[in-house]
C-alpha positions in Angstrom: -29.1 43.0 -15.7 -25.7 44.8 -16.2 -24.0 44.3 -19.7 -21.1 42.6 -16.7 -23.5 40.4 -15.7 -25.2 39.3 -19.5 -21.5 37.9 -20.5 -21.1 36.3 -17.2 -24.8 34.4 -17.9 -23.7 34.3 -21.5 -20.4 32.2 -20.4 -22.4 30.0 -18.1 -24.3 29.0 -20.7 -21.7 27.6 -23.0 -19.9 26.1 -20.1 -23.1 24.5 -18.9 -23.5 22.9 -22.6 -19.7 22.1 -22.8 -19.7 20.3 -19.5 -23.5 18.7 -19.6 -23.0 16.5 -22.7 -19.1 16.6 -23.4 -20.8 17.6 -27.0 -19.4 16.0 -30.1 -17.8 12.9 -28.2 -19.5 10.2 -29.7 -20.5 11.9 -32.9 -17.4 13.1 -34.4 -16.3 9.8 -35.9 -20.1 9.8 -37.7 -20.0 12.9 -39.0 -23.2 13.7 -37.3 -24.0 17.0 -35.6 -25.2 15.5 -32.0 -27.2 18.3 -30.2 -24.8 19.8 -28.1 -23.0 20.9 -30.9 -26.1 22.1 -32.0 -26.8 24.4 -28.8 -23.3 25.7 -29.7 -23.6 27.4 -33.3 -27.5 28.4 -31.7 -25.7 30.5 -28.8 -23.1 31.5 -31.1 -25.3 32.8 -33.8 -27.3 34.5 -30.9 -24.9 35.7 -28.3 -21.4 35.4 -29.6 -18.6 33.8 -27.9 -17.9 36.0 -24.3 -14.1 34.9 -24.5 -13.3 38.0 -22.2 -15.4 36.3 -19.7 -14.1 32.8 -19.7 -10.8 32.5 -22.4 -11.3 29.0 -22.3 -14.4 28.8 -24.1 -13.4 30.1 -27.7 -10.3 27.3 -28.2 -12.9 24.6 -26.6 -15.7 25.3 -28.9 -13.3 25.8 -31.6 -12.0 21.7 -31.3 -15.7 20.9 -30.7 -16.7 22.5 -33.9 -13.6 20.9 -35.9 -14.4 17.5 -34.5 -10.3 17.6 -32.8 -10.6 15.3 -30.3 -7.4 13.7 -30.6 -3.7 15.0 -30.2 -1.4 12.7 -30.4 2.0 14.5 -29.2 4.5 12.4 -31.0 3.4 12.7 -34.0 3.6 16.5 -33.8 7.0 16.0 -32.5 7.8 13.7 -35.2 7.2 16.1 -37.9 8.9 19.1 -36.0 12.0 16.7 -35.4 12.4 16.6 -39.1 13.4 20.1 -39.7 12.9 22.2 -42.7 10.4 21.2 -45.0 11.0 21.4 -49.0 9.4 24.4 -49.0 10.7 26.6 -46.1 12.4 29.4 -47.8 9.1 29.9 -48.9 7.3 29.7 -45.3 10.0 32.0 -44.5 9.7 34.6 -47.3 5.8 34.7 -46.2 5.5 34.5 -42.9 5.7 38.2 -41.6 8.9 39.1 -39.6 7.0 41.4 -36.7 10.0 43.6 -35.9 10.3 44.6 -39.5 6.6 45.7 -40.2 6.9 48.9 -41.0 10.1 48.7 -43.3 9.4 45.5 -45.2 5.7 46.7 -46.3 6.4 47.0 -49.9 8.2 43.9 -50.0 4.7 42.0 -50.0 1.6 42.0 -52.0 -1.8 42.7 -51.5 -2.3 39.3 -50.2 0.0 39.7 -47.3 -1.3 43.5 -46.1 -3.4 41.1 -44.4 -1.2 39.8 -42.0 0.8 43.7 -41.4 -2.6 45.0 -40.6 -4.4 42.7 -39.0 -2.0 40.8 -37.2 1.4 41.8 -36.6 0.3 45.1 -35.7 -2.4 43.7 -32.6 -0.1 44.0 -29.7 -1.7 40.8 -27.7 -0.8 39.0 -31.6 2.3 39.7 -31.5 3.2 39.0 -27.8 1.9 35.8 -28.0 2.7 34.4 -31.6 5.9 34.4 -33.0 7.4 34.2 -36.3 9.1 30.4 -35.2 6.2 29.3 -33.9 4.1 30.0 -37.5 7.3 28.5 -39.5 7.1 25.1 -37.0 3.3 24.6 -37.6 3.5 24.8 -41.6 6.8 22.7 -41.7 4.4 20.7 -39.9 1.8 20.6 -42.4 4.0 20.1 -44.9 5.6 17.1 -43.5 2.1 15.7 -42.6 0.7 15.8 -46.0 3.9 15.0 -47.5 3.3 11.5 -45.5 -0.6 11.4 -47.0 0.0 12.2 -50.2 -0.5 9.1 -51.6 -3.8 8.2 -49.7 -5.8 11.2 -50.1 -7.4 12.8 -53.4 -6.0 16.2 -53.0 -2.3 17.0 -51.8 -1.3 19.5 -49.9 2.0 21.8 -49.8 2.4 25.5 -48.4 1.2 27.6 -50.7 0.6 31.8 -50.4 -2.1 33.2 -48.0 -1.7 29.8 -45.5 0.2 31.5 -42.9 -2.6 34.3 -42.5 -4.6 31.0 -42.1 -2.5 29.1 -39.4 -1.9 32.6 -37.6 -5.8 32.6 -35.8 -5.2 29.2 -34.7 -1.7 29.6 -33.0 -3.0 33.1 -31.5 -6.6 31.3 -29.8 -5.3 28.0 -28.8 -3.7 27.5 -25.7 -0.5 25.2 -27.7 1.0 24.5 -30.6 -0.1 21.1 -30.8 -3.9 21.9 -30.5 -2.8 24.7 -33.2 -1.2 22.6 -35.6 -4.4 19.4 -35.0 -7.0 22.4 -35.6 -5.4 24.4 -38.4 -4.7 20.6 -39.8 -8.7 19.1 -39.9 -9.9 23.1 -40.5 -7.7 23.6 -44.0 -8.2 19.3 -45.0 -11.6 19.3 -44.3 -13.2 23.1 -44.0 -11.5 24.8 -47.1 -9.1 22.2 -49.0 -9.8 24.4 -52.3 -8.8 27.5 -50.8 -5.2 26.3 -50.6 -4.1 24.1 -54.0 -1.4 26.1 -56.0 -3.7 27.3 -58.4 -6.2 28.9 -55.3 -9.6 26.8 -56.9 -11.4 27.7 -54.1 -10.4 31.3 -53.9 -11.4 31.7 -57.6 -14.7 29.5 -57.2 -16.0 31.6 -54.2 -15.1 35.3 -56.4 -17.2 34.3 -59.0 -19.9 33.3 -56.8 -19.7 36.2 -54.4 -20.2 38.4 -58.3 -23.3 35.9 -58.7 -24.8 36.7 -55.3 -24.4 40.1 -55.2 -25.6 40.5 -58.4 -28.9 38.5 -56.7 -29.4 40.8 -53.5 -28.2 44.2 -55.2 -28.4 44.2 -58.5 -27.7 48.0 -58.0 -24.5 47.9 -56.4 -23.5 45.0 -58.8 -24.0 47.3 -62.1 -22.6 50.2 -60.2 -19.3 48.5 -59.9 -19.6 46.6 -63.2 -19.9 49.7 -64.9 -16.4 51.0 -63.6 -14.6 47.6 -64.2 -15.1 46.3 -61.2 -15.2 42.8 -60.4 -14.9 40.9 -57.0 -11.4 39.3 -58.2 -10.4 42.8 -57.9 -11.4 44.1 -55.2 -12.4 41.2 -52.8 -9.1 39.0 -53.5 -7.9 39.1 -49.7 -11.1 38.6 -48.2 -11.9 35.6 -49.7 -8.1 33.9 -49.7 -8.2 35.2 -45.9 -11.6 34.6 -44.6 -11.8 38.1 -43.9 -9.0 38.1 -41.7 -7.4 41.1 -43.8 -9.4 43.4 -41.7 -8.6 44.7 -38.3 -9.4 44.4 -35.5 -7.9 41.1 -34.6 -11.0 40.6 -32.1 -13.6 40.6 -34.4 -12.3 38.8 -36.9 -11.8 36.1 -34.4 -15.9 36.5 -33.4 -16.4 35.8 -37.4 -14.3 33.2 -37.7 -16.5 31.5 -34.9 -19.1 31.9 -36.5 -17.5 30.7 -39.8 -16.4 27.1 -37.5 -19.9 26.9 -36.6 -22.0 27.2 -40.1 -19.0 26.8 -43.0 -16.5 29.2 -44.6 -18.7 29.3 -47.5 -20.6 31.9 -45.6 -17.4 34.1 -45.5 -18.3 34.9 -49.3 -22.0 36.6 -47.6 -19.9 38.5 -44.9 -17.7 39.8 -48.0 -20.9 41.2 -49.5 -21.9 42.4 -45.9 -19.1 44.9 -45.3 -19.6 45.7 -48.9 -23.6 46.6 -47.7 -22.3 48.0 -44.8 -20.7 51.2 -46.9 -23.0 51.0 -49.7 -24.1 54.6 -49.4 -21.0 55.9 -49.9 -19.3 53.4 -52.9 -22.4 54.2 -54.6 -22.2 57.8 -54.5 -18.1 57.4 -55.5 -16.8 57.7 -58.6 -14.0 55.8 -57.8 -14.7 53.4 -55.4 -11.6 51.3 -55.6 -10.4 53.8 -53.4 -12.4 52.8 -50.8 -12.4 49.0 -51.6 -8.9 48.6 -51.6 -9.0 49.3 -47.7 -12.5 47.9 -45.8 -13.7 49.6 -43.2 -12.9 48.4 -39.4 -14.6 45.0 -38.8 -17.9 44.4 -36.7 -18.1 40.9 -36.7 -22.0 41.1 -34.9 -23.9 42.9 -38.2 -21.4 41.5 -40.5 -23.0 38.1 -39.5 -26.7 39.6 -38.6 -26.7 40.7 -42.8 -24.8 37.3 -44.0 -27.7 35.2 -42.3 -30.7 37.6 -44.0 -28.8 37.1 -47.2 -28.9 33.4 -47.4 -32.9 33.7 -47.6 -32.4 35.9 -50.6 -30.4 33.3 -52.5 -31.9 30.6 -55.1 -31.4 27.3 -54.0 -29.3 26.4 -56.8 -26.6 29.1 -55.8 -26.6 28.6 -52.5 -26.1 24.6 -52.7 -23.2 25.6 -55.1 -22.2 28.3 -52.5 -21.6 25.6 -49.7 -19.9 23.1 -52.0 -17.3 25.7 -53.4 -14.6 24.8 -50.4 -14.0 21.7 -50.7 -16.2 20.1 -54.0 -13.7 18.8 -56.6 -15.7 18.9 -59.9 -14.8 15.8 -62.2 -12.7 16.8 -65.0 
């Protein structure tokens, strides 16, 4: 069979699931994984998404695995009627201006290189997201949980490194308003942590992504131990971004389904994957912040193909703590 003909099959047979049992529709409210879902993460784990073959598929599977089933317009509307939120000279500040790429670059930290590289400079990006449309979805937000403050244990506000968030969301759906629902449930429920003002999450999943390669290479650990180097140094954007600090936009996007479909805690094991992935050569360096501060080109399939061997590697203990580190809020 031709490598034209695979991702045609490949497509069929997420469509075929998608339209057999209309997966997820009576399950979502449970919290339940029914087995169509089930299919899904299997033949994502296995083949990948083939959006090239059918575009539809990625921003189906993507509400599927989010549990988005509603979309209720006017409420979208509502909050985009109201303007401004309290924070949108910060929005503004943050959310990359496209046309000035190359002249603002030292205006923004390492956190936002991210966004330069990785986004604003992929053609397809940047012809079909716009700055407005990023500044409407997090006024959005804002005004959303600025309504649910008072019924919901952790509050949320725009904080740094959410725009390189939203951006994926507004680039693979086909609207705003399926954007703005998915982004919504994916930062409330996926990664709530990841995005308080003091970055909990962020922090939490550093430490553990030191713990864990400390586990599976004790090696490379002491090798960058032993020239001060810890994963709050170097690994900073990967974790706050999911990995979406490194180009190309198309794999990153093939991780990030993967990331839908078994948690964002495994983002921490793809971290430690690229980091496997050039190990040769940060071993042999005697500087190899040289090399970290700039990851190699994504490949999203042995990225994943070394995340999933590393979970077997990992003590129970850690890897429980591993999955909890999103979202878990620890009783003070």
């Amino acid at each position: 069979m031709s490598a034209h003909a695979t991702v045609q099959a490949t497509a069929h047979s997420f469509n075929k699931i998608l339209n057999q049992s209309k997966v997820a529709s009576r399950s979502r409210a449970s919290g339940e994984v029914d087995d169509g879902t089930k299919k899904l993460r299997r033949l994502i784990l296995v083949e990948g998404i083939p959006s090239t073959a059918d575009p539809t598929l990625r921003p189906r599977i993507w509400k599927i695995l989010l549990r988005v089933s509603d979309l209720p317009a006017k409420t979208f509307m509502e909050y985009v009627a109201r303007g401004p939120c309290q924070v949108r000279e910060k929005i503004r500040n943050d959310t990359f201006r496209f046309d000035e790429a190359q002249s603002s670059l030292s205006s923004y930290n390492l956190c936002f290189f991210p966004l330069v590289s990785t986004l604003a400079t992929d053609r397809g990006f940047k012809e079909r997201v716009r700055e407005d449309m990023l500044v409407r979805l997090l006024d959005a937000f804002v005004w959303r949980n600025h309504d649910r403050q008072e019924t919901h244990q952790l509050g949320f506000t725009y904080v740094q490194g959410m725009n390189v968030l939203a951006a994926p969301f507004l680039y693979t759906m086909p609207s705003e308003l399926e954007a703005f629902f998915c982004f919504s449930k994916f930062i409330e429920e996926s990664c709530p942590l990841y995005v308080q003002p003091t970055l909990e999450g962020v922090h939490r999943g550093l430490k553990l992504l030191d713990r864990c390669l400390k586990i599976v290479d004790p090696e490379l650990f002491a090798h960058l131990r032993s020239k001060n180097l810890s994963a709050e140094i170097y690994a900073f954007p990967s974790v706050l971004t999911l990995c979406a600090c490194t180009p190309p936009l198309n794999q990153v996007l093939q991780l990030w389904d993967f990331l839908l479909a078994f948690g964002v805690h495994l983002n921490v094991l793809c971290v430690i994957a690229q980091l496997l992935l050039m190990r040769e050569e940060v071993m042999k360096s005697s500087s190899p912040m040289r090399l970290l501060r700039t990851f190699p080109d994504l490949e999203a399939l042995p990225v994943i193909g070394i995340a999933v061997t590393l979970v077997r590697d990992l003590p129970t203990e850690l890897y429980d703590e591993l999955v909890r580190h999103p979202y878990e809020v620890k009783a003070s």
